[in-house]
C-alpha positions, 0 to 999 in steps of 0.5 A, a space after each residue: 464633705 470636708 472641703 480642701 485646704 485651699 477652698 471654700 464653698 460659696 452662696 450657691 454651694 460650688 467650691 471656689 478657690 481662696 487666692 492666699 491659701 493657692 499660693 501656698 499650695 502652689 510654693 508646696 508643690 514648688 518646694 518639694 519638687 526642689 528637692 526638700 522632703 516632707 519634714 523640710 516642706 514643713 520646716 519651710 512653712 514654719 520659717 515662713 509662719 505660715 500655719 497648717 489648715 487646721 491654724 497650727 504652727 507646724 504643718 504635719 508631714 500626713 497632711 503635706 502628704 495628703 496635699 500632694 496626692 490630692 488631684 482636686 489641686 490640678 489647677 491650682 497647681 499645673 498638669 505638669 506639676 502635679 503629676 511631677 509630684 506623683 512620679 517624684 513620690 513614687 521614686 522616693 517611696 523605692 529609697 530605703 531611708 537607712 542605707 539611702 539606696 535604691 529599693 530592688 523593686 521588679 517593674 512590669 506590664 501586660 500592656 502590649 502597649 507599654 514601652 512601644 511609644 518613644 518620645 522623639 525629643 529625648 528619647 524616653 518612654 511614654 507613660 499611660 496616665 489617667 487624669 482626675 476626670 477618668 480621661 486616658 492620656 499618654 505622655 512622655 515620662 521624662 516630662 511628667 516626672 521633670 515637667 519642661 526641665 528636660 522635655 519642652 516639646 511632647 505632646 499629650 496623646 489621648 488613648 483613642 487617637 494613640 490606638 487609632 493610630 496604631 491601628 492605621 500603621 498596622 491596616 489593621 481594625 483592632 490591635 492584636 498583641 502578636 501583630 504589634 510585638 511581632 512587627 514593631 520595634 518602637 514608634 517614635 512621636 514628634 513634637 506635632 504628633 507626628 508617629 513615625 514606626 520602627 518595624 522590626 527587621 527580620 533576616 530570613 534563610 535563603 535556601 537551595 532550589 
């Protein structure tokens, strides 16, 4: 198995992170969510002459990338940080480099539960995360794309306690697709984890006795 940059193994065979080498994945992970691309990260390294894992001069934009996908890094780096990174990746995939515009890309989901949990502090979308270890987690995407930058206060909520919840709001022992689409507008969550429900509002016809 070929240990990541950043690491090495040690008498007993566990990884265990080398200080030097952290540092430069964590001034990575800052430089690119900076704003600088690929090919400036590596400028910046070169400036800096700090050489690639392999002991070049240059770091290629392959192993930049590889380096900022590895999730392996989460604690080198932080949470927060890491998925900052992926959801920065993503928006920059759906740029087209020769014209510098927006990509028309379509976005859905299936999941009922997609779009339905606001973020009381400001306002976006919680999103469905996946974590290294397999946990479900959901947070709130203004915060994992901009970290505490734009969202300081959202908590993360962990997928059974977000149906659990759901389930109590509803009286209901499972959720039922019809049952949340047909009653709930949003649900909004507060900084204590507090879920206050949206009902959809219905105007129904009088009619003649």
């Amino acid at each position: 198995m070929k240990i990541p940059y950043g690491f090495q193994q040690n008498l007993a065979g566990a990884l265990e992170v080398i200080p030097q080498q952290a540092s430069v994945i964590q001034e990575i992970y800052r430089q690119y969510l900076s704003g600088k691309s690929l090919g400036g990260v590596a400028d910046f390294l070169f400036e800096q002459k700090i050489p690639s894992p392999s002991g070049k001069d240059r770091w290629g934009r392959s192993v930049l990338d590889g380096l900022l996908s590895n999730s392996k890094y989460i604690g080198i780096v932080s949470f927060d940080d890491y998925y900052a990174v992926q959801a920065e990746k993503g928006r920059r995939s759906n740029i087209d480099e020769s014209t510098n515009q927006r990509k028309a890309t379509q976005y859905y989901s299936k999941d009922v539960l997609s779009g339905l949990f606001v973020c009381a502090e400001c306002g976006a979308v919680y999103w469905r995360i996946t974590k290294h270890d397999g946990e479900i987690i959901w947070r709130c995407s203004n915060k994992v794309k901009h970290g505490k930058r734009i969202c300081q206060h959202a908590p993360s909520i962990s997928e059974a306690t977000l149906k659990e919840t759901l389930c109590e709001i509803l009286g209901t022992d499972d959720i039922e697709d019809v049952m949340v689409r047909e009653k709930l507008e949003s649900i909004s969550i507060s900084e204590d984890g507090t879920f206050t429900p949206n009902f959809i509002q219905r105007e129904f016809e009088v009619l003649p006795l």
